[in-house]
C-alpha positions as CSV (number, residue, x, y, z in Angstrom):
1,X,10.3,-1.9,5.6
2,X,7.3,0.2,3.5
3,X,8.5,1.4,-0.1
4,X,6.4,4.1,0.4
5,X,5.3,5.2,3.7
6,X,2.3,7.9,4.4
7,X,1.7,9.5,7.5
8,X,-1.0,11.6,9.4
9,X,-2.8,14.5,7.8
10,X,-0.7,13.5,4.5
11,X,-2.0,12.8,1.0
12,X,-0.7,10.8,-1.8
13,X,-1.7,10.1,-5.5
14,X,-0.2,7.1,-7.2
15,X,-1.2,6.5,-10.6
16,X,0.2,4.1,-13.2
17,X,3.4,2.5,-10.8
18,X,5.0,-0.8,-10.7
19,X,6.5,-1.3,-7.1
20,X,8.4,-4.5,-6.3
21,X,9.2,-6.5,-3.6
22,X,12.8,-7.6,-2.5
23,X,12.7,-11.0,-4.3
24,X,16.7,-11.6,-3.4
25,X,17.2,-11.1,0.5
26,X,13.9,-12.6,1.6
27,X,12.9,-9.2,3.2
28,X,9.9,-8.7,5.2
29,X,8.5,-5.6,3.1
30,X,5.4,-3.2,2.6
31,X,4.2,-1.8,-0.9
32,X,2.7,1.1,0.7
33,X,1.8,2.0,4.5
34,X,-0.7,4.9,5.5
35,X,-1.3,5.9,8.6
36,X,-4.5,8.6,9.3
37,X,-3.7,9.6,5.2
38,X,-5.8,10.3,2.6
39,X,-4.7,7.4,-0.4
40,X,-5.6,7.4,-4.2
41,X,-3.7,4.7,-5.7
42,X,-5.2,4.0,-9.5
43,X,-3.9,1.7,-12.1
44,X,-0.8,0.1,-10.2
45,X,1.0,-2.7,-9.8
46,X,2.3,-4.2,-5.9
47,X,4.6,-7.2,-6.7
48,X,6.4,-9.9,-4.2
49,X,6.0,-8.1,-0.6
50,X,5.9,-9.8,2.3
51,X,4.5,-7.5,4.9
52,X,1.3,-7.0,2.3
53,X,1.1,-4.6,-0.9
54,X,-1.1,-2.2,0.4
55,X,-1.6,-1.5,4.2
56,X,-4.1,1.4,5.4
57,X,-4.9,2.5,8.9
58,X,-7.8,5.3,8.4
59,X,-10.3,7.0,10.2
60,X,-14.1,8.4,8.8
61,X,-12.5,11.5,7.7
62,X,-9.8,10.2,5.6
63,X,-10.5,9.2,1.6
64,X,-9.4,6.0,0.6
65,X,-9.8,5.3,-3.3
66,X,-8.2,2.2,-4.8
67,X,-8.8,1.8,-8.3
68,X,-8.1,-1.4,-10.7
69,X,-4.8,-2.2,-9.0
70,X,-2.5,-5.6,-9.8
71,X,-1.7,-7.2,-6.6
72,X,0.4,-10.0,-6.9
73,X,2.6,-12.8,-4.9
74,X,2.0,-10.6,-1.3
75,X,2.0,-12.4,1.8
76,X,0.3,-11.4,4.9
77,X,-2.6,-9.3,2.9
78,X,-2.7,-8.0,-0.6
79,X,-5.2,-5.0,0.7
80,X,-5.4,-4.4,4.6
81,X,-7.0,-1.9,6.3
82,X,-7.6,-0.9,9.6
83,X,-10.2,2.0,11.5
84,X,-13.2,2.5,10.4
């Protein structure tokens, strides 16, 4: 399950968060997930997620823009992205 989740023809900012992982249940979860969205995250932090901190499916139109991001302790991929 995403903390934050982004879909088609969407756009978010994040700037300056701190999102963490369920450290307690063992839960199988996402920092953020974007589908076809345009994605600025900038100075963050993506702590203890399972499913990856940051996961991106894009196409060419779509602006992706990650910027001095912490990624820590996240299984499966700290940064994936899919499309091209």
């Amino acid at each position: 399950m995403p903390c934050i989740t982004v879909l088609d023809g969407a756009r978010i900012l994040m700037k300056d968060c701190k999102l963490k992982g369920d450290t307690t249940n063992d839960a199988c979860t996402a920092g953020l997930v974007a589908i076809d969205a345009d994605v600025e995250v900038e100075n963050c932090q993506f702590q203890h997620f399972k499913s990856g901190g940051i996961m991106l499916q894009s196409r060419p139109e779509n602006t992706i823009r990650l910027t001095n991001n912490q990624i820590v302790s996240c299984d499966t991929a700290g940064i994936y992205i899919q499309g091209k």
